[in-house]
BALOBA-1460 file (C-alpha; in Angstrom, 3 decimals):
// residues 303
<rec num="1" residu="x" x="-21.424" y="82.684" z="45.320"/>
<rec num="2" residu="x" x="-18.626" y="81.535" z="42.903"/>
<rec num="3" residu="x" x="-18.227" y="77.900" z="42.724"/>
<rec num="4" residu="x" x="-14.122" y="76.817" z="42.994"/>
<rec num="5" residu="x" x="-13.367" y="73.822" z="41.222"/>
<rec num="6" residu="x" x="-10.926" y="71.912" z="43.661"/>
<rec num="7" residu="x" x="-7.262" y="71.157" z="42.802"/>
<rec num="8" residu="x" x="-5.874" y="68.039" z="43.098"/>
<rec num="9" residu="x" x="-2.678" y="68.580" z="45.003"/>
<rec num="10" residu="x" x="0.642" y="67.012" z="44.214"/>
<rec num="11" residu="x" x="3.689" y="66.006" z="45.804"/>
<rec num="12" residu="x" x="6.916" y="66.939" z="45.640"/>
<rec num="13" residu="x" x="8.205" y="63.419" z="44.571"/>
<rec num="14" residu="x" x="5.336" y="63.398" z="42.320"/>
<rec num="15" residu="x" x="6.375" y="66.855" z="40.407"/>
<rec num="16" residu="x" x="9.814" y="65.871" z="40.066"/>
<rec num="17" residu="x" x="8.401" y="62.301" z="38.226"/>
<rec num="18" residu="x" x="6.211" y="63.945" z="36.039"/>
<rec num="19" residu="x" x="9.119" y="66.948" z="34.994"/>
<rec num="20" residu="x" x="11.861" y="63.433" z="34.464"/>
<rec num="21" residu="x" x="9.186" y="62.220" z="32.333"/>
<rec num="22" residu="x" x="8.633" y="65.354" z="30.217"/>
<rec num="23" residu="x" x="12.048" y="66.281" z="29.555"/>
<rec num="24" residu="x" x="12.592" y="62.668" z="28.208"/>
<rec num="25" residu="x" x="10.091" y="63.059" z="25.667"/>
<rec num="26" residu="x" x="11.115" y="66.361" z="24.663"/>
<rec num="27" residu="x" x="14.687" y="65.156" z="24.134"/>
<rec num="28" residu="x" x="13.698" y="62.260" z="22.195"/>
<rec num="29" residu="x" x="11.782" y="64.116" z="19.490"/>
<rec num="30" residu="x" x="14.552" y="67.017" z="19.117"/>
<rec num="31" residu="x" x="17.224" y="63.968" z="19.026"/>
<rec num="32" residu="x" x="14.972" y="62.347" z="16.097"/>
<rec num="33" residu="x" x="14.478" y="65.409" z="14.079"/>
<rec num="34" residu="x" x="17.870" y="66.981" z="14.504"/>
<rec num="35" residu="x" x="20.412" y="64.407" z="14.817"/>
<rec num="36" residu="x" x="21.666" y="62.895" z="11.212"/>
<rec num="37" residu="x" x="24.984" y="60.239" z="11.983"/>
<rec num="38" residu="x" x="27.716" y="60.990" z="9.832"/>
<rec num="39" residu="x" x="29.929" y="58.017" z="7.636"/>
<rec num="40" residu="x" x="26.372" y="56.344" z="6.912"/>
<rec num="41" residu="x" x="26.856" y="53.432" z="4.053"/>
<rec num="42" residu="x" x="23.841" y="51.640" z="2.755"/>
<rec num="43" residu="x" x="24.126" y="47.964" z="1.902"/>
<rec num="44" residu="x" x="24.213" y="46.902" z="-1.328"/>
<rec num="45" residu="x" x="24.342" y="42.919" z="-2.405"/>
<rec num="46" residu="x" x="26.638" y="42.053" z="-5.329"/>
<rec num="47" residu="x" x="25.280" y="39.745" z="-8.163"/>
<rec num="48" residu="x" x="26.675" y="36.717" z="-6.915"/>
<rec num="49" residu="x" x="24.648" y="36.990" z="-3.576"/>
<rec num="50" residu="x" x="21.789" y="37.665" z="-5.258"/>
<rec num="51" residu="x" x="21.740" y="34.727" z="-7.462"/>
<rec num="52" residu="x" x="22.635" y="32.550" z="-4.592"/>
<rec num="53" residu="x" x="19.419" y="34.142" z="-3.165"/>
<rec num="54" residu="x" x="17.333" y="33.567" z="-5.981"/>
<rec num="55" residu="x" x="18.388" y="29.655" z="-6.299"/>
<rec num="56" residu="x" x="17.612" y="29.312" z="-2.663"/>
<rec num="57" residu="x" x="13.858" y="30.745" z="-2.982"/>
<rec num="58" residu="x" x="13.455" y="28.131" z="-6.026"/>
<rec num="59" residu="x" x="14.355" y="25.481" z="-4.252"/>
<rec num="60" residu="x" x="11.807" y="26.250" z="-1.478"/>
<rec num="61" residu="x" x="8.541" y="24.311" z="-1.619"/>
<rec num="62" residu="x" x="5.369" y="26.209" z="-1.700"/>
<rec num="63" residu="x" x="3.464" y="26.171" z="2.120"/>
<rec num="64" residu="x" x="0.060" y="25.345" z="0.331"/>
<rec num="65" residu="x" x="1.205" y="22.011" z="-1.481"/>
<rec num="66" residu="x" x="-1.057" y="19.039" z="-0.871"/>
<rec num="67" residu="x" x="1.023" y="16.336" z="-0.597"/>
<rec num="68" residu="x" x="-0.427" y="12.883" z="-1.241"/>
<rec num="69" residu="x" x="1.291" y="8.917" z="-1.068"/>
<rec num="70" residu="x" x="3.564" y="8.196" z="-4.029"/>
<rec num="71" residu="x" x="3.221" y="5.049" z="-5.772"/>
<rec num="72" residu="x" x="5.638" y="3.719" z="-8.030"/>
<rec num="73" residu="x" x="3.613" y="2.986" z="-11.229"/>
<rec num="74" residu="x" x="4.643" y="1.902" z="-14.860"/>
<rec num="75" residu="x" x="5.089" y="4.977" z="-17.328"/>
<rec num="76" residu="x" x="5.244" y="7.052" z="-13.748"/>
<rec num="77" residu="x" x="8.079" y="9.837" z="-13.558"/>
<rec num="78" residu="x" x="8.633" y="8.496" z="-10.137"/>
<rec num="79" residu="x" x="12.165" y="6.967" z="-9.619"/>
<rec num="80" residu="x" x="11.453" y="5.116" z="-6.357"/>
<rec num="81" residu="x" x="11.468" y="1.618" z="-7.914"/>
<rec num="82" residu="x" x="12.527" y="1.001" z="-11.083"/>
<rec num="83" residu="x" x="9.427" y="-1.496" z="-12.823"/>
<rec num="84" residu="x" x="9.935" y="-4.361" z="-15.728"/>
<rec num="85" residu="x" x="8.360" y="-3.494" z="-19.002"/>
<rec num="86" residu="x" x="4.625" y="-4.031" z="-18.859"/>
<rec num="87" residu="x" x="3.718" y="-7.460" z="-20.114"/>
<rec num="88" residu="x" x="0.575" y="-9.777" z="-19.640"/>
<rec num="89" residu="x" x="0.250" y="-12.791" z="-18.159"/>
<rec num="90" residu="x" x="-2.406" y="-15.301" z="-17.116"/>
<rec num="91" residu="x" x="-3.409" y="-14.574" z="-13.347"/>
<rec num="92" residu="x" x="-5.962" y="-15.222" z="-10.517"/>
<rec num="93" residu="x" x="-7.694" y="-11.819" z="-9.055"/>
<rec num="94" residu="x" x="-7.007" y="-14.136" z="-5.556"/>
<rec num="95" residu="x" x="-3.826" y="-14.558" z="-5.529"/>
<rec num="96" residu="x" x="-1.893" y="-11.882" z="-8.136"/>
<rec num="97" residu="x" x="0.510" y="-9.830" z="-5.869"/>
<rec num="98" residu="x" x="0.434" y="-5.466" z="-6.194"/>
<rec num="99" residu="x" x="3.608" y="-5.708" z="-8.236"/>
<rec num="100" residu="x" x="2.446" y="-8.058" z="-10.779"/>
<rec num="101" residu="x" x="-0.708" y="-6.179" z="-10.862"/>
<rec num="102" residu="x" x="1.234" y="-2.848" z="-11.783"/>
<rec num="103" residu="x" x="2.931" y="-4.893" z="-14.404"/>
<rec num="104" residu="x" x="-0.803" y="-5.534" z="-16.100"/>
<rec num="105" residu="x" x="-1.517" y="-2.240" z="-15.753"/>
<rec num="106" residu="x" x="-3.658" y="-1.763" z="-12.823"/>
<rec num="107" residu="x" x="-2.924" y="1.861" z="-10.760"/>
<rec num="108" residu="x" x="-1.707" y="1.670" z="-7.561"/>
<rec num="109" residu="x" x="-4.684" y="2.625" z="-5.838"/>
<rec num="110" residu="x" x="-6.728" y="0.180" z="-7.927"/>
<rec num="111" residu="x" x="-4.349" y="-2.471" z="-6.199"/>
<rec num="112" residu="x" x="-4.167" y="-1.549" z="-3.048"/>
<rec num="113" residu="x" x="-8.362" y="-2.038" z="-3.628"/>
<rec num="114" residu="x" x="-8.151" y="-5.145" z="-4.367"/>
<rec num="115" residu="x" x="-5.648" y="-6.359" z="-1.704"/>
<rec num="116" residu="x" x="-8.135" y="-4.757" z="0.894"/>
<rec num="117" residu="x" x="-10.865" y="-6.661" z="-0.238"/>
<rec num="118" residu="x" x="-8.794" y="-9.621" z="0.112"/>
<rec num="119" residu="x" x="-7.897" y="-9.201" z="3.150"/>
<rec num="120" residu="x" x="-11.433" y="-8.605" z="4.875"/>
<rec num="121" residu="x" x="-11.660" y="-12.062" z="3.361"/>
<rec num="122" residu="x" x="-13.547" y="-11.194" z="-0.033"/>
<rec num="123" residu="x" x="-13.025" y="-14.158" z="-3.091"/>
<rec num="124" residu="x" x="-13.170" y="-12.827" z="-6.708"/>
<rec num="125" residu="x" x="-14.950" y="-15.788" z="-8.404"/>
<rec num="126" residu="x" x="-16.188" y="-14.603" z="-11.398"/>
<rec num="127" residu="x" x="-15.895" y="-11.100" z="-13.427"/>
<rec num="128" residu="x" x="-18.991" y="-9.469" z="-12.298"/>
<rec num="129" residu="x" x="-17.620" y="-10.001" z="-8.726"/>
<rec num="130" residu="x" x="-14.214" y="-8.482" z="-9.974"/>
<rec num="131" residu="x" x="-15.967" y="-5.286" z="-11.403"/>
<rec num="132" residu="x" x="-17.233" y="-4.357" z="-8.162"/>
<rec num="133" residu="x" x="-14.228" y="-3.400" z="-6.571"/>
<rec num="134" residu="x" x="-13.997" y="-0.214" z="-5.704"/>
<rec num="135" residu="x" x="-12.460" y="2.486" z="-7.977"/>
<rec num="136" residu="x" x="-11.207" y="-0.502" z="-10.253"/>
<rec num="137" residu="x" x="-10.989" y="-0.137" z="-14.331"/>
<rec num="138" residu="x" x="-13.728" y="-2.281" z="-15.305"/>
<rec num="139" residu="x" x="-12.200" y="-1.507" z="-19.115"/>
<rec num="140" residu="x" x="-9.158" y="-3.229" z="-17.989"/>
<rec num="141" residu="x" x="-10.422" y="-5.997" z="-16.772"/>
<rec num="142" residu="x" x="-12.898" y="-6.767" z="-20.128"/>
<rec num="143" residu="x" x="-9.644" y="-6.275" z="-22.260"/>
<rec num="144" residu="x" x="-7.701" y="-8.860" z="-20.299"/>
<rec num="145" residu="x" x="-10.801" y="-11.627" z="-19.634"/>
<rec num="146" residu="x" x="-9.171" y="-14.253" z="-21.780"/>
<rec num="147" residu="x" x="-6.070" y="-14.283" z="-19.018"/>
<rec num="148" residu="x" x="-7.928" y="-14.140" z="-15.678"/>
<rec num="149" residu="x" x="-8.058" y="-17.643" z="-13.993"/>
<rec num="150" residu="x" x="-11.311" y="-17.528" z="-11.878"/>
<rec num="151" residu="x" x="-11.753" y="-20.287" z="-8.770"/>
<rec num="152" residu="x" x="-14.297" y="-23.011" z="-9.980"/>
<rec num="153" residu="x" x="-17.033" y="-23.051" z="-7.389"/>
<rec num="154" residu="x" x="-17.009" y="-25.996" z="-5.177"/>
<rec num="155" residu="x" x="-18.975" y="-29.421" z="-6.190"/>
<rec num="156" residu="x" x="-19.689" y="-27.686" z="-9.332"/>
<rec num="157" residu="x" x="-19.898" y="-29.217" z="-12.712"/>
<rec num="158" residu="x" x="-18.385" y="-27.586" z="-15.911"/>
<rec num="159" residu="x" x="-21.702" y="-27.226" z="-17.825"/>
<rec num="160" residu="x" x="-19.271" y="-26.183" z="-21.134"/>
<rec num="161" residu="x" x="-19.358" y="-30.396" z="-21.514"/>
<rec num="162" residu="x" x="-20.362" y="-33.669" z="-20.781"/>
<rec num="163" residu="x" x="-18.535" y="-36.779" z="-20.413"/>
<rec num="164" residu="x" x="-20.837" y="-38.798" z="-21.060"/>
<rec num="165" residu="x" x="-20.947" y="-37.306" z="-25.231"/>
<rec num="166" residu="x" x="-17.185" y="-36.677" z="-25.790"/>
<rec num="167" residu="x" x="-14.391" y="-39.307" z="-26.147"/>
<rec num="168" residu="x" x="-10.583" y="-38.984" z="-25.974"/>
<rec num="169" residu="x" x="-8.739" y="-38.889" z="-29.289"/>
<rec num="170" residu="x" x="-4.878" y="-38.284" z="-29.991"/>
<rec num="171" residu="x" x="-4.146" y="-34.890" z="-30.490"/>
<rec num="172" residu="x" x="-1.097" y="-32.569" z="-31.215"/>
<rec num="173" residu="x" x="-0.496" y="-29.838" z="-28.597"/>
<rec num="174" residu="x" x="0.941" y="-27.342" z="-31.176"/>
<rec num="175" residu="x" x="-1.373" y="-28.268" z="-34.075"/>
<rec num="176" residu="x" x="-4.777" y="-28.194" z="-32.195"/>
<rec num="177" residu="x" x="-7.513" y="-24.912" z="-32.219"/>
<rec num="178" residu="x" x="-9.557" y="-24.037" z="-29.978"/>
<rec num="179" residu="x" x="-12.290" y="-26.171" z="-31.904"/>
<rec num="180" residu="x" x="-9.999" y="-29.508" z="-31.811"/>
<rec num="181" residu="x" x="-9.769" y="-28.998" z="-28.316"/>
<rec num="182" residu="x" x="-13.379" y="-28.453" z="-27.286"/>
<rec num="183" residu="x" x="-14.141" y="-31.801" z="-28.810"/>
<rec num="184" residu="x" x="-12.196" y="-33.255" z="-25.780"/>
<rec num="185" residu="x" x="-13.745" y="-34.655" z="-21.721"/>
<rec num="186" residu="x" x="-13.299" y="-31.626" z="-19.631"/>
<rec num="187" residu="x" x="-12.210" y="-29.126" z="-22.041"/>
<rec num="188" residu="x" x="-14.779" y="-26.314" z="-22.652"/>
<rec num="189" residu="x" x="-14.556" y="-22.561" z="-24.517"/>
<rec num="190" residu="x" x="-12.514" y="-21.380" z="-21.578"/>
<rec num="191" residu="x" x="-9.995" y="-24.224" z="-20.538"/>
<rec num="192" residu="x" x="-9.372" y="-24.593" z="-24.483"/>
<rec num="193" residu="x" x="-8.384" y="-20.630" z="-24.658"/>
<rec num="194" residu="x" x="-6.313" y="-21.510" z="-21.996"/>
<rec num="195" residu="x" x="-4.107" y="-24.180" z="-23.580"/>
<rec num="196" residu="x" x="-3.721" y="-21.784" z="-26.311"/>
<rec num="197" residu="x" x="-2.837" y="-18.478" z="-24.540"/>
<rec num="198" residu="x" x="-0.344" y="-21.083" z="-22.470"/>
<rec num="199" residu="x" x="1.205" y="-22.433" z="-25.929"/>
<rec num="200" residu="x" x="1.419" y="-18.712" z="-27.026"/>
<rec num="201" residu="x" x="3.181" y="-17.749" z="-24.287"/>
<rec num="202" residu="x" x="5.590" y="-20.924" z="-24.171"/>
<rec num="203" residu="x" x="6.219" y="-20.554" z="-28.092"/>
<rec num="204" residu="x" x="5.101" y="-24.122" z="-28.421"/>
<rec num="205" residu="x" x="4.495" y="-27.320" z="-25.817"/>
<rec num="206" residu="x" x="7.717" y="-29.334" z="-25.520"/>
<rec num="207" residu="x" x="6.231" y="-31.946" z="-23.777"/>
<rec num="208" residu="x" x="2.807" y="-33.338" z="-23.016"/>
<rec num="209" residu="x" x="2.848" y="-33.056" z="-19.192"/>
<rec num="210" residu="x" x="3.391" y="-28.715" z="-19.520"/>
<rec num="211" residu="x" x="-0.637" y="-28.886" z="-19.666"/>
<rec num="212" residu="x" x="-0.173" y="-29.451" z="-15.471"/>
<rec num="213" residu="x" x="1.193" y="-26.015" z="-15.520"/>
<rec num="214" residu="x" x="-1.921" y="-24.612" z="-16.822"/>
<rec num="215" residu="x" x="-3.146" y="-22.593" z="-13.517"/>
<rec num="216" residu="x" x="-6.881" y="-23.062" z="-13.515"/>
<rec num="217" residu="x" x="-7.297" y="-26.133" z="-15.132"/>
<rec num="218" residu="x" x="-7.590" y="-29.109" z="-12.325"/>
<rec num="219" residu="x" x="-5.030" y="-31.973" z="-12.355"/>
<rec num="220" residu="x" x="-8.107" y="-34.174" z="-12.529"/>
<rec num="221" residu="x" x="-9.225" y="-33.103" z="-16.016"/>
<rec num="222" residu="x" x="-5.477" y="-32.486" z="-17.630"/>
<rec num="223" residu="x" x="-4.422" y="-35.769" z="-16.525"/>
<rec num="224" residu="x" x="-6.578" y="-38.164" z="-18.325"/>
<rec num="225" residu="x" x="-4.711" y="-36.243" z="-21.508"/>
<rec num="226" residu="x" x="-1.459" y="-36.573" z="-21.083"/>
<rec num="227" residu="x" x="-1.587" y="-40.144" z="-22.654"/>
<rec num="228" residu="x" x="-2.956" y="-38.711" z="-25.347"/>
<rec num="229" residu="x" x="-1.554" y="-35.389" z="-26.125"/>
<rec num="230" residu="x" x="1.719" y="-35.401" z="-28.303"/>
<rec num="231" residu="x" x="3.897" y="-32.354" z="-28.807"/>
<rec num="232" residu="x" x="5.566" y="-31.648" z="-32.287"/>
<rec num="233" residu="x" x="8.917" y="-29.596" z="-31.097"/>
<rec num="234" residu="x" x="9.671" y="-28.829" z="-34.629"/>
<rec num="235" residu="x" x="6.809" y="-26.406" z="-34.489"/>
<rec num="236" residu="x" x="8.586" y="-24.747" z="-30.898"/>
<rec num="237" residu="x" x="9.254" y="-21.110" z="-31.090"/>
<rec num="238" residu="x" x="12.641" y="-20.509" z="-29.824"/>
<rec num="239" residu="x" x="14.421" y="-17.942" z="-27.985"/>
<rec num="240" residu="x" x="17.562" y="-16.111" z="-29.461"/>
<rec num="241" residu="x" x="19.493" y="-15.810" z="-26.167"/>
<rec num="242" residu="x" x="22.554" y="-14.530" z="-27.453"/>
<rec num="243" residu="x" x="20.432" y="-11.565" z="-29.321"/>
<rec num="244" residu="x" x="17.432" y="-10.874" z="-27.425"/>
<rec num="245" residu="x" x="16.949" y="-8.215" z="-25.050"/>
<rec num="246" residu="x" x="15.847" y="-8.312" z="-21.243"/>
<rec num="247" residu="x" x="12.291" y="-7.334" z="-21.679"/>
<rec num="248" residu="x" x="11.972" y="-9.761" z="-24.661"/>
<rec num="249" residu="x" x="13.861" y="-12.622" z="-22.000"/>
<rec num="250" residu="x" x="11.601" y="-11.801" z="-19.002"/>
<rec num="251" residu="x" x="7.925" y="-12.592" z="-21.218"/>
<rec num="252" residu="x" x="8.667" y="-16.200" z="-21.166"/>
<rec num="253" residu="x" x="6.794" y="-17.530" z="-18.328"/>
<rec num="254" residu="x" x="10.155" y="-19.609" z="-17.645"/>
<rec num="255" residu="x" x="12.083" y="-16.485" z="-17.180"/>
<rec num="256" residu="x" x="11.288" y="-13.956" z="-14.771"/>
<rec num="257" residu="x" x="12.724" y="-10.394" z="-14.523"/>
<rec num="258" residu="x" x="16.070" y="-11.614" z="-12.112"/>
<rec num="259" residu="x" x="16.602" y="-14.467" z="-13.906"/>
<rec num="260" residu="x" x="16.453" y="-12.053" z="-17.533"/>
<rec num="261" residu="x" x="18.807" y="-9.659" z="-16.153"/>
<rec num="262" residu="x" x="21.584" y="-11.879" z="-15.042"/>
<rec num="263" residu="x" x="21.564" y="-14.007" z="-18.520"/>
<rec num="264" residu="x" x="21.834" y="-10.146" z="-20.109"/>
<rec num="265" residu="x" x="24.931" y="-9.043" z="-17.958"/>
<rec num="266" residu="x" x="26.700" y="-12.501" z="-18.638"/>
<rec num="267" residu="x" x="25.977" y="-11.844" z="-22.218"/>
<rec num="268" residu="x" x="27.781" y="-9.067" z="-22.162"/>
<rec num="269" residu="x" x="30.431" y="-9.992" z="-19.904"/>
<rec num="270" residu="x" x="34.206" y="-9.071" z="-21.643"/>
<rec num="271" residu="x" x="35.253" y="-12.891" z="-20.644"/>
<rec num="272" residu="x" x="32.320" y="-14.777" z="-22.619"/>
<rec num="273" residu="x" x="32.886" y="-12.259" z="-26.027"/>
<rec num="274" residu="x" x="29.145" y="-11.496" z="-25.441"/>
<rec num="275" residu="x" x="28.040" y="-14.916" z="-26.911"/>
<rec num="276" residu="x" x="26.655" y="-17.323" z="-24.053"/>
<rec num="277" residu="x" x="26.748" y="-21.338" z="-25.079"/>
<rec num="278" residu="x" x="25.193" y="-24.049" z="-23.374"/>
<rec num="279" residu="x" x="27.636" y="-24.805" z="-21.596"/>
<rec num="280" residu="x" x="27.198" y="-21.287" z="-19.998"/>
<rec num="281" residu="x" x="24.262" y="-21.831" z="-18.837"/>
<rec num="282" residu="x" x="25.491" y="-23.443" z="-15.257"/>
<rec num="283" residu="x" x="26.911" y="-20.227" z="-14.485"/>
<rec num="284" residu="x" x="23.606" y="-18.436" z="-13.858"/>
<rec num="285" residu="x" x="23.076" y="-18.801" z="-10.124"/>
<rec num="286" residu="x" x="19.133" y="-17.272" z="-10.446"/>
<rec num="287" residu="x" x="18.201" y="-20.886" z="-12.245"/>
<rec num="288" residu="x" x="18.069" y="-23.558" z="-10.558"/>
<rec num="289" residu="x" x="19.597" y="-26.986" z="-12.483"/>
<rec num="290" residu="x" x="15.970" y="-27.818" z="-12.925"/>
<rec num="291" residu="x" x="14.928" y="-24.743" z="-14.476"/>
<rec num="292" residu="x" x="17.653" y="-24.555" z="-16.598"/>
<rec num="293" residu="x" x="16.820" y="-28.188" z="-17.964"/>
<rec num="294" residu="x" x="13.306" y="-27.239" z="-18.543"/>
<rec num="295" residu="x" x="14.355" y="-23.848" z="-20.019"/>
<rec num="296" residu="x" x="17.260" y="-25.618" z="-22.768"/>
<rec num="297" residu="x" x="14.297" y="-26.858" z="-25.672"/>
<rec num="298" residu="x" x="13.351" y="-22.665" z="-25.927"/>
<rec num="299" residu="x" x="16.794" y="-21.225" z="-26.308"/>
<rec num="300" residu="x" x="18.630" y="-20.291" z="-29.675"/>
<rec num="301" residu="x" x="22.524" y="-20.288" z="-28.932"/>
<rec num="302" residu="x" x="23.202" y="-19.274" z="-32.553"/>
<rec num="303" residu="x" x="25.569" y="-15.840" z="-32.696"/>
């Protein structure tokens, strides 16, 4: 006995599907093999649309840059701020601001260190305590130890002297070393550096009471001196305003950047000839009639 494999039976609707279906495929290959258009034109870009391309796919920024904060920083190609000249400058690690540290040469990150520390209420009082910062250039800081102003610690006593063996003399601001001045109450290795880097700075003491400018130096020790310090203005350095240019202006620690700028520009204003005379001077609006006063004894009005 044969076995019959049974047939699956269709409907008519079905058949009729199934033929639709067939016939569409056959068309669509014979169509695809067969059938060429006529009047085809292939596309081809001119120069000028291709170098427009070109530029455009320069000017694109690669999708696998790492992009990181930009600081503007001294010697920096960044144009986001434009920095004075680097200069130095006696300071306190406590109280500096970021832009004067970028100024001494401290990176950006090495700043924004420091002001951390500050504010979770960290005090820098000596330099061991300033090398520990994180990520900061302890080679910086070595090189510029003679112009850091560290906090004395409280009810300390300067162990660099005693009262009780030294005696105040007359003394000559300009004329005195670091040896003269070491010889005086109060006055150790440090404080006399100090009164030197300040005198430096100034190009020579004017008067006897510029020691209460000294930042680090207490009132209570520079006072006792004024009545006998003396200061020879002969010996004063001065300034050649008229000649002098703004980074030159700006290192005097009675000029600041602003202040060097604006003398500049009225220097070379068409309706002063670029020569400024005192008399000048009460048309710069950054100093104050004070300042001014104070500045007068450094400047050189000679053409």
């Amino acid at each position: 006995m044969k076995y019959k494999l049974p047939l699956k039976k269709y409907t008519l609707s079905q058949k009729i599907i199934f033929t639709a279906i067939a016939c569409i495929i056959v068309s669509s290959i014979i169509f695809n093999k067969y059938y060429k258009p006529e009047n085809t034109t292939s596309f081809t870009p001119d120069s000028t649309l291709l170098s427009t391309v070109a530029e455009f796919e320069q000017s694109l920024i690669p999708t696998d840059t790492t992009y990181f904060r930009k600081f503007p920083t001294y010697g920096n190609d960044y144009n986001e701020i434009q920095l004075p000249p680097k200069r130095v400058f006696t300071f306190n690690p406590n109280n500096i601001d970021s832009f004067e540290l970028l100024e001494l040469g401290f990176k950006p990150f090495m700043a924004h260190n420091l002001l951390q520390y500050r504010r979770r209420g960290g005090k820098i009082n000596n330099e061991k305590n300033f090398k520990k910062i994180y990520n900061i250039d302890t080679a910086l800081i070595t090189s510029l130890s003679d112009f850091i102003i560290y906090p004395a610690p409280e009810n300390s006593v300067d162990s660099s002297y005693s009262t009780n063996h030294k005696h105040y003399f007359a003394f000559d601001l300009n004329r005195a070393d670091t040896t003269l001045l070491c010889k005086l109450p109060g006055i150790g290795m440090s404080r006399a550096k100090m009164i030197i880097n300040y005198k430096k700075r100034l190009g020579g003491y004017t008067k006897a009471h510029q020691l209460l400018e000294i930042e680090g130096i207490p009132d209570s020790i520079t006072t006792p001196l004024l009545q006998y310090a003396t200061a020879d203005i002969d010996s004063v350095k001065r300034i050649k305003i008229n000649k002098s240019g703004i980074k030159f202006l700006r290192n005097h620690p009675y000029i600041n950047y602003y202040q060097a700028k604006e003398i500049y520009e009225l220097r070379w204003d068409r309706t002063h000839n670029g020569i400024i005379k005192p008399k000048d001077m009460k048309l710069l609006k950054e100093f104050t009639p004070e300042e001014i006063e104070r500045l007068l004894p450094y400047l050189d009005f000679s053409e």
